[in-house]
C-alpha positions as CSV (number, residue, x, y, z in Angstrom):
1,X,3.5,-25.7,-6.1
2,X,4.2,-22.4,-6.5
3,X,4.8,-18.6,-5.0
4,X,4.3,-15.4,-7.0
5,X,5.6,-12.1,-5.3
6,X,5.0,-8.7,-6.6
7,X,6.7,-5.9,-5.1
8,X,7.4,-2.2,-5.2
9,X,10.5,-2.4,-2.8
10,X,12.0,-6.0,-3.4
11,X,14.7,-6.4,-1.0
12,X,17.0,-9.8,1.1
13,X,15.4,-9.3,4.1
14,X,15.6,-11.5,7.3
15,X,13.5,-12.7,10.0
16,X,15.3,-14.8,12.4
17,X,18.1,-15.2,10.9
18,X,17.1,-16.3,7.7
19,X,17.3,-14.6,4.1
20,X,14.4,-14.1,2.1
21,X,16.8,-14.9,-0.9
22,X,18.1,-18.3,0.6
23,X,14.3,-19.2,1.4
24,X,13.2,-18.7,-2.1
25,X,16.2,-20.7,-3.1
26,X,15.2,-23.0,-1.1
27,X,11.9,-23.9,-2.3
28,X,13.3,-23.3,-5.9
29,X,15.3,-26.1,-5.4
30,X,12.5,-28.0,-3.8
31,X,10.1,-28.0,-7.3
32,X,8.1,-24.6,-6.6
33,X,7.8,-22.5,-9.0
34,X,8.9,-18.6,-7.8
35,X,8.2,-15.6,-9.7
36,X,8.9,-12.1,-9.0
37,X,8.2,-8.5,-10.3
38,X,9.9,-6.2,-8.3
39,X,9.3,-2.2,-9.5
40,X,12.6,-0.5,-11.4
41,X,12.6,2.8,-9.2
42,X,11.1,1.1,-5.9
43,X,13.9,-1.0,-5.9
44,X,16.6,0.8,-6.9
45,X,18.6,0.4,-4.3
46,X,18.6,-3.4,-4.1
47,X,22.1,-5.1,-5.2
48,X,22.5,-6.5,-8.3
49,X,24.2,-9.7,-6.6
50,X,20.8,-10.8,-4.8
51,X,18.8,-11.0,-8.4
52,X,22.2,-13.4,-9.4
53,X,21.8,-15.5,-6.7
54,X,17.9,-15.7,-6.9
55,X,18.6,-16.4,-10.7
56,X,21.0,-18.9,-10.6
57,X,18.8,-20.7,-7.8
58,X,16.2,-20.9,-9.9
59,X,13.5,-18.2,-9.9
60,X,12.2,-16.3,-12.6
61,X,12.1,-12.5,-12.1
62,X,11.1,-9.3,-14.0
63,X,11.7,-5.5,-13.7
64,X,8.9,-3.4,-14.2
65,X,9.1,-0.9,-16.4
66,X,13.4,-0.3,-16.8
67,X,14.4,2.9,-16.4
68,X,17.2,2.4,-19.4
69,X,14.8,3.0,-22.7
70,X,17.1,1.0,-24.1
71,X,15.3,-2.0,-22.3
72,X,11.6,-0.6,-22.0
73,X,9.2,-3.5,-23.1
74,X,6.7,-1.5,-24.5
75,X,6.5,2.6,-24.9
76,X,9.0,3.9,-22.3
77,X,6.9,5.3,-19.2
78,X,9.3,6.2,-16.3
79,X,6.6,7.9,-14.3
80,X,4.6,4.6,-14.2
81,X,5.1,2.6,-11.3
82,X,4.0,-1.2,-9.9
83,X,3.0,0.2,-6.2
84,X,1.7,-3.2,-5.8
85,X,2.2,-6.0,-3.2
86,X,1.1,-9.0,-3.9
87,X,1.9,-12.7,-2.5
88,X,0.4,-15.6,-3.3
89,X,1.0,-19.3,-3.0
90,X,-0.6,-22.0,-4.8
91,X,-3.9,-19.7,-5.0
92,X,-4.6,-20.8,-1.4
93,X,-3.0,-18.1,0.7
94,X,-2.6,-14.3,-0.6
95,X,-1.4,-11.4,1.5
96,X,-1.9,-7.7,0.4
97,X,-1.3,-4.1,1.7
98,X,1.2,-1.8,2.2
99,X,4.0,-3.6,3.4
100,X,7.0,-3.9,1.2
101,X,10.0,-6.4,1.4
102,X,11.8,-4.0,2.4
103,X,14.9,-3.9,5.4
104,X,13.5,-0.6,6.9
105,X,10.9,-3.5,8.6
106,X,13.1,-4.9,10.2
107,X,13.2,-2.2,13.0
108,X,13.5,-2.8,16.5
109,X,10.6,-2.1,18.8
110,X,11.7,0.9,19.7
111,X,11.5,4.3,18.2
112,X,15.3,5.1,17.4
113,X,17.1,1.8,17.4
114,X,20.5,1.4,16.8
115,X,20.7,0.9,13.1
116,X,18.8,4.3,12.8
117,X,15.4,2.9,11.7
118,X,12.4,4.6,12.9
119,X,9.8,1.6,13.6
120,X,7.3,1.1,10.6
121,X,3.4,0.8,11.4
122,X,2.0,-1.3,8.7
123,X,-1.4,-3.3,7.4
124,X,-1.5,-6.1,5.5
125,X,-4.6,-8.5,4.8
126,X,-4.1,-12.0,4.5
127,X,-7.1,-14.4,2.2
128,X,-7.7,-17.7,1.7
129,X,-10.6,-18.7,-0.6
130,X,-11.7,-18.5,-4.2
131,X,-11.1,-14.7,-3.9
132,X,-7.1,-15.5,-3.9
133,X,-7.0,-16.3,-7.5
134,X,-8.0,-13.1,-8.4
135,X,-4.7,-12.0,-6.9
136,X,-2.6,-14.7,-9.1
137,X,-4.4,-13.2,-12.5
138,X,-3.3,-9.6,-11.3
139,X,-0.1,-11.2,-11.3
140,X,0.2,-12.6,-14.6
141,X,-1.2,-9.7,-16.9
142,X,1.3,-7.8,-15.3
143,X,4.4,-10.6,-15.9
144,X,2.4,-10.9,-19.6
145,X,2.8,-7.4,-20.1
146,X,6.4,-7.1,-18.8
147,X,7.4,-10.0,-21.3
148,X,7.9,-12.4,-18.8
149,X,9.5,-16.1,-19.5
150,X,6.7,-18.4,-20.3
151,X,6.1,-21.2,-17.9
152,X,4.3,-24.7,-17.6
153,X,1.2,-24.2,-16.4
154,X,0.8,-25.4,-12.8
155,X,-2.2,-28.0,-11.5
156,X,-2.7,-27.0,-8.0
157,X,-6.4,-28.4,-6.3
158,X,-7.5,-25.5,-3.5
159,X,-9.2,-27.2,-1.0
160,X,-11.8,-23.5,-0.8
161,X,-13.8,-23.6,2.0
162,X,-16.8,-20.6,2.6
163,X,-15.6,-17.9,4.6
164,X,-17.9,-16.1,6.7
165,X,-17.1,-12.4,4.5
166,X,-17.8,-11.4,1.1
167,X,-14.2,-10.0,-0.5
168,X,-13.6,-8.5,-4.1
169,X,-9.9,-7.6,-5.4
170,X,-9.2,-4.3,-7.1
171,X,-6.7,-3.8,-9.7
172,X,-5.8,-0.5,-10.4
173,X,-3.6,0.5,-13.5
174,X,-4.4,4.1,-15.1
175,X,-2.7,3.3,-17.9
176,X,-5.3,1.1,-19.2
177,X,-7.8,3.7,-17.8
178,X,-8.8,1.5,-14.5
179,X,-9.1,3.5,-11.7
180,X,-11.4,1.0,-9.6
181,X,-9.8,1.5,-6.2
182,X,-10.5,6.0,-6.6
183,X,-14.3,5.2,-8.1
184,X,-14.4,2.6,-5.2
185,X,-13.3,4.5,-2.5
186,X,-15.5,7.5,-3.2
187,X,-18.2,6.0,-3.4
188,X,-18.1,4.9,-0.2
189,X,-17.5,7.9,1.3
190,X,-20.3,9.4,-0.4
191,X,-22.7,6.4,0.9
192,X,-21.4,6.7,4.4
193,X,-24.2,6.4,7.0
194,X,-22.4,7.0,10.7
195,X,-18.5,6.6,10.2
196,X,-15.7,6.8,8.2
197,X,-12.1,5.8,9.9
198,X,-8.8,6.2,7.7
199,X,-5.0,5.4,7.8
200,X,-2.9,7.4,5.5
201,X,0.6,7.1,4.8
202,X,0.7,10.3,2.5
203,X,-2.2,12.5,2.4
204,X,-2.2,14.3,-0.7
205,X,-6.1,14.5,-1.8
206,X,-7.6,15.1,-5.0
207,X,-10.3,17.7,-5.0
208,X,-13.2,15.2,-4.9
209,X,-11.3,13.1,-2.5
210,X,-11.0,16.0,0.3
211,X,-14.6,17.5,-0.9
212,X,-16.2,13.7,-0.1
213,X,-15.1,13.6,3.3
214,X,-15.8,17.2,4.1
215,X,-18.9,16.3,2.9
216,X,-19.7,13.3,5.1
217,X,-18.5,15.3,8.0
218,X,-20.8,17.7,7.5
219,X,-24.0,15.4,7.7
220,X,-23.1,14.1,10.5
221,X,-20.5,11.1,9.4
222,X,-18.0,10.3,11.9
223,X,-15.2,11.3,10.3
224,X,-11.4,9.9,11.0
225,X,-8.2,10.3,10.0
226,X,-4.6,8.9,11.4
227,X,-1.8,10.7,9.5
228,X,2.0,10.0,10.1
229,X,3.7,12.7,12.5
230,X,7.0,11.6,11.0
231,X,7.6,10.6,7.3
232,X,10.4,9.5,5.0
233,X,8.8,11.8,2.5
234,X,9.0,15.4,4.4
235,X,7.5,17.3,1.7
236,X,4.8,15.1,2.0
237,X,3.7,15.7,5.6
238,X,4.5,19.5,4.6
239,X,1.8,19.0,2.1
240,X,-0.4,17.0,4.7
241,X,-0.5,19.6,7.1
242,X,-1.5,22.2,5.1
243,X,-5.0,20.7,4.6
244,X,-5.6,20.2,8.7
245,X,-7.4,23.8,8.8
246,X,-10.1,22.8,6.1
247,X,-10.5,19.1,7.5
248,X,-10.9,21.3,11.6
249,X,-13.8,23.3,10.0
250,X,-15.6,20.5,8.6
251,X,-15.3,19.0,11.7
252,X,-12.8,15.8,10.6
253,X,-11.1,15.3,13.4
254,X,-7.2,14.3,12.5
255,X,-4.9,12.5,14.2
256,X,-1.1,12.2,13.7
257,X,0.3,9.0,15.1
258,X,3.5,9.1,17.2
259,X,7.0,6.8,17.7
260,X,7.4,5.6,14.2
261,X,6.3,6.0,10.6
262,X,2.8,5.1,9.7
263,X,2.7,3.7,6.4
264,X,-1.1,1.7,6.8
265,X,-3.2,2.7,3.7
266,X,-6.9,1.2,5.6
267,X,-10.3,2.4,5.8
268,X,-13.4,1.2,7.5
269,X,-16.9,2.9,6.5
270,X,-19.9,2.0,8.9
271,X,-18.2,-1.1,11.2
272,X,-18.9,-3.2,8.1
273,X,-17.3,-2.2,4.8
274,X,-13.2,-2.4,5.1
275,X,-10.3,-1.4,2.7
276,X,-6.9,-3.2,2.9
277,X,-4.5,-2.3,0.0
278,X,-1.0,-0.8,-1.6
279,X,-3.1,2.5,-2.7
280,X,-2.3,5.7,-1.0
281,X,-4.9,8.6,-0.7
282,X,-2.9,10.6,-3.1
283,X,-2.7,11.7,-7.0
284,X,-0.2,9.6,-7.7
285,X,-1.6,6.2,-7.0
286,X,-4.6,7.7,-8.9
287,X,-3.0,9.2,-12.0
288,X,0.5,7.2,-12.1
289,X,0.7,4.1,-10.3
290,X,-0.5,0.4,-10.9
291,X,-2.0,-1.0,-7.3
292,X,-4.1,-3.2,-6.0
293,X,-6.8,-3.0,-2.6
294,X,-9.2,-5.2,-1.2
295,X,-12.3,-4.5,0.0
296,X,-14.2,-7.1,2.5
297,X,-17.8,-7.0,3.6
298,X,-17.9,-8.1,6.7
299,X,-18.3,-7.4,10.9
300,X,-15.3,-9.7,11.8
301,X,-12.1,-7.4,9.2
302,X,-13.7,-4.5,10.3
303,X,-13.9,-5.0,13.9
304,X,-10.1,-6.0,13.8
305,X,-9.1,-2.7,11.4
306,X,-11.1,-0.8,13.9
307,X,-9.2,-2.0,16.8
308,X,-6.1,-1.5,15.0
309,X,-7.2,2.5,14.3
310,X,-8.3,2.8,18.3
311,X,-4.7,1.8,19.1
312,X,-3.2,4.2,16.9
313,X,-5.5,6.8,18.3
314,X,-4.1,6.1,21.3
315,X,-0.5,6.5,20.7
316,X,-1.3,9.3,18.5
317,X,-1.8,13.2,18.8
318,X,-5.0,14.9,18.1
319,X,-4.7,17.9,15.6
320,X,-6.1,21.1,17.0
321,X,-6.5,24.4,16.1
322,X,-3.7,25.3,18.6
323,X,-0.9,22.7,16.0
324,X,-2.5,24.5,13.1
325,X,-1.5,27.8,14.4
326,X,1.7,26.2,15.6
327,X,2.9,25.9,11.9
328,X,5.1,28.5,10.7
329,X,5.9,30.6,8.1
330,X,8.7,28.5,6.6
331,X,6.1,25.4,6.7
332,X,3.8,27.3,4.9
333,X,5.7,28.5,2.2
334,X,7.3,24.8,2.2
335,X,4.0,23.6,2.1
336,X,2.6,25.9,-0.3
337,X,5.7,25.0,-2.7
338,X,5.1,21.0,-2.4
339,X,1.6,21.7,-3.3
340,X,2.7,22.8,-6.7
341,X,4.4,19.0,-7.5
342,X,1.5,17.3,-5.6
343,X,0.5,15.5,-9.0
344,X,4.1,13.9,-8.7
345,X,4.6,13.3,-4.8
């Protein structure tokens, strides 16, 4: 009935050997409804031809927040991003995380292959249920907002059956003043009991962030993180590293995953409380962007995030104090520089 896809990076990708575009063409022409918000500086990069074709097949799209203040919708806001990605099909199915539509996925397994890709480590969470609704209404506020086409309503019947976990959606925009997934996420730190385990794509804390996990380390919290040992930011990871000698002395122990960029934004607090979402652990998701996490209560998602951390464990590097001594002084004062714009990174 119908497919809405909200995006940061909105690009034609392929899996084999078919086009995203000619997909959504396809069910276009098929009766589903297809909508799309795709982010004005995420995909910047994406030809103008492949919105033509989408348009002229039928699907209904919307840029978020145009950089030309010419065209802003509202009051013009550049630094205000839609970090979000969403899918979701005839409130049945959703799928959310960090995973953009984006051709650097389409990597080969290896580290370097010959197009020059590094290999992307990612997370995303599919849902089925009456949770998956929530999803579609993040959706429309933000295609209300944007001034999107009005549509005919569509009558889907979800067939919901009980799922053995308890889920709740979080939609964050601080420009209404909802931060849910930062008041969320530190307060479970600050509850922790026995662990806390983390995947972050860019690690640039806020002082209560990095003070909360100290914290739990030091009463006794299993504390975890896997970083990205190579980043299509650099100044991020410069920024990164310069925290690892406060996280060794409050005895975090840090990992930086190898052969590939790590983009998973995950977390799983006592083997029963999980996080799944487009949200980094940085300012800028908190004071800038619009995103959206998941949170599920349950043995079963956290057992299978855990597994997922253990193997990047394994193919990662632990941080020591020998790496932290390692780090020279051109990463330091590179470091120390970053750390000045880490509001904006």
């Amino acid at each position: 009935h119908f497919i809405d896809l909200e995006y940061y990076i909105f690009q034609d990708v392929q899996n084999d050997g078919q086009d995203l575009g000619d997909l959504l063409v396809q069910k276009s022409h098929a009766g589903v409804q297809v909508r799309i918000i795709y982010d004005a500086v995420g995909s910047l990069g994406t030809p103008g031809s492949f919105y033509d074709k989408l348009r002229a097949g039928g699907v209904q799209l919307v840029q978020y927040n145009p950089l030309n203040p010419l065209k802003a919708l509202t009051h013009y806001s550049p630094n205000s991003r839609d970090h979000r990605k969403i899918l979701v099909a005839d409130d049945e199915i959703g799928i959310v995380g960090g995973v953009n539509l984006s051709t650097d996925y389409e990597s080969a397994p290896s580290f370097r292959p010959a197009n020059g890709h590094p290999v992307w480590h990612d997370t995303d969470l599919e849902i089925q249920g009456p949770v998956v609704p929530s999803l579609a209404r993040l959706f429309d506020g933000h295609w209300r907002d944007q001034k999107g086409p009005t549509l005919a309503p569509v009558t889907t019947l979800p067939k919901y059956v009980a799922g053995r976990q308890i889920i709740r959606v979080l939609g964050s925009s601080p420009s209404k003043l909802r931060t849910r997934y930062y008041t969320t996420v530190l307060t479970a730190i600050r509850t922790a009991q026995s662990s806390v385990w983390m995947t972050a794509a860019y690690f640039v804390p806020t002082y209560e962030e990095l003070r909360s996990l100290k914290r739990a380390a030091q009463r006794g919290v299993d504390v975890r993180i896997i970083l990205p040992s190579e980043s299509d930011e650099p100044e991020v990871l410069a920024v990164q590293r310069s925290y690892y000698a406060g996280l060794l002395r409050a005895g975090i122990k840090v990992y930086e995953r190898q052969a590939g960029i790590m983009h998973s934004k995950t977390m799983v607090v006592d083997d029963v409380w999980s996080l799944v979402g487009s949200s980094n652990f940085d300012q800028r998701s908190v004071l800038f962007n619009d995103e959206v996490d998941v949170v599920v209560l349950g043995n079963e998602a956290a057992n299978q995030l855990r597994a997922g951390m253990t193997a990047d464990i394994q193919n990662a590097r632990l941080v020591d104090w020998k790496f932290v001594r390692q780090q020279g002084i051109g990463q330091h004062l590179k470091a120390w520089f970053w750390r000045l714009w880490q509001r904006l990174l």
